[in-house]
Every structure is written in C-alpha cells, then in structure tokens.
DOMARDREN-603268 format. One line per 8 residues: number of its first residue (from 0); for each residue x, y, z of C-alpha. Coordinates in pm, 1 decimal. Layout:
REM DOMARDREN-603268
NUM) X:Y:Z | ...
This chain:
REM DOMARDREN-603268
0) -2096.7:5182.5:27872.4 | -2161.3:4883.5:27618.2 | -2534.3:4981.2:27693.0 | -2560.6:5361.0:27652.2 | -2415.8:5278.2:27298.7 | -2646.1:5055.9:27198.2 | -2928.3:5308.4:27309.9 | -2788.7:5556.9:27139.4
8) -2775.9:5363.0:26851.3 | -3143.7:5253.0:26834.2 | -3256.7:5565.7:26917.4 | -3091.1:5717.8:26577.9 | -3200.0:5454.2:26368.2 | -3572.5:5503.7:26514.6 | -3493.0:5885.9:26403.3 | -3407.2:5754.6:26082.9
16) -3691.0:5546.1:26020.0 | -3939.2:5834.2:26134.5 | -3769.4:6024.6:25899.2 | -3796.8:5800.0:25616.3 | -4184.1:5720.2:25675.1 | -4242.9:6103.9:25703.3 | -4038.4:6216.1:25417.7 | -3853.4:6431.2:25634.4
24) -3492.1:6414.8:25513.0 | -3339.9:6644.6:25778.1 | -3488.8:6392.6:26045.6 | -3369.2:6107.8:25789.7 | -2988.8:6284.6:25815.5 | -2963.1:6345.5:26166.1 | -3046.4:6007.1:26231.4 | -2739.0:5893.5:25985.9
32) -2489.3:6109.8:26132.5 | -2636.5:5987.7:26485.0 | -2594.8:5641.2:26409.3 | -2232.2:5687.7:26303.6 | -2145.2:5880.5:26550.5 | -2293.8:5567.2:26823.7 | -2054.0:5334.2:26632.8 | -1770.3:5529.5:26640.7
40) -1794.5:5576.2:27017.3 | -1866.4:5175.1:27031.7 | -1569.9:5145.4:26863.1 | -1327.5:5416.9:27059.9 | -1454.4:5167.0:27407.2 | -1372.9:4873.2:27183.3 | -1029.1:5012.3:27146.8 | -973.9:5136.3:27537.0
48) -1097.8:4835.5:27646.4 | -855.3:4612.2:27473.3 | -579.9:4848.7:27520.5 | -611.8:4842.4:27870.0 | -622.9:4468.9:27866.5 | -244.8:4486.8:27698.4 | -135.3:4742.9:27956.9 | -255.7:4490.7:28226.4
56) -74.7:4191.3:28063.6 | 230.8:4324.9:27990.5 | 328.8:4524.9:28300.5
C-alpha cells in the first residue's frame, strides 16, 4: 500500500509542476489538493498500521 501512495503522490506533484510551467492554475490546484489528499491516506495506513501493531501486543 506504502507504494500506491507514493505514486500517487508523484504523480500530483508532476500535475503540479505541469501546471506551474504552463501557467495553468486549475492543473496547478488539482495537483495541490492531490498531493494532500496522497499524504493524508499515507498517514490514515500510518495510523492502521501501528494500531494494529498495539492490538497484536496487547491481546
């Protein structure tokens, strides 16, 4: 899953870049809200991950 995240997230910041260097600020947005949305789901696995490590040690 690590993986797809970290696609995700170079693919918007390629968006965003295109954008930039085209002066296309809807391309330059999208590419933003992209990008946050890749590190929020990085972070939401971040958070499963370890809370499944607690469950495991505390049983």
């Amino acid at each position: 899953m690590e993986l797809f995240a970290k696609l995700r997230e170079m693919k918007a910041r390629a968006k965003q870049q295109i954008g930039h260097r085209t002066g296309n600020r809807t391309l330059v947005a999208e590419g933003r809200t992209e990008q946050a949305e890749a590190k929020l789901l990085r972070t939401k696995d971040r958070i499963r991950t370890v809370a499944n490590e607690i469950r495991r040690r505390y049983r």
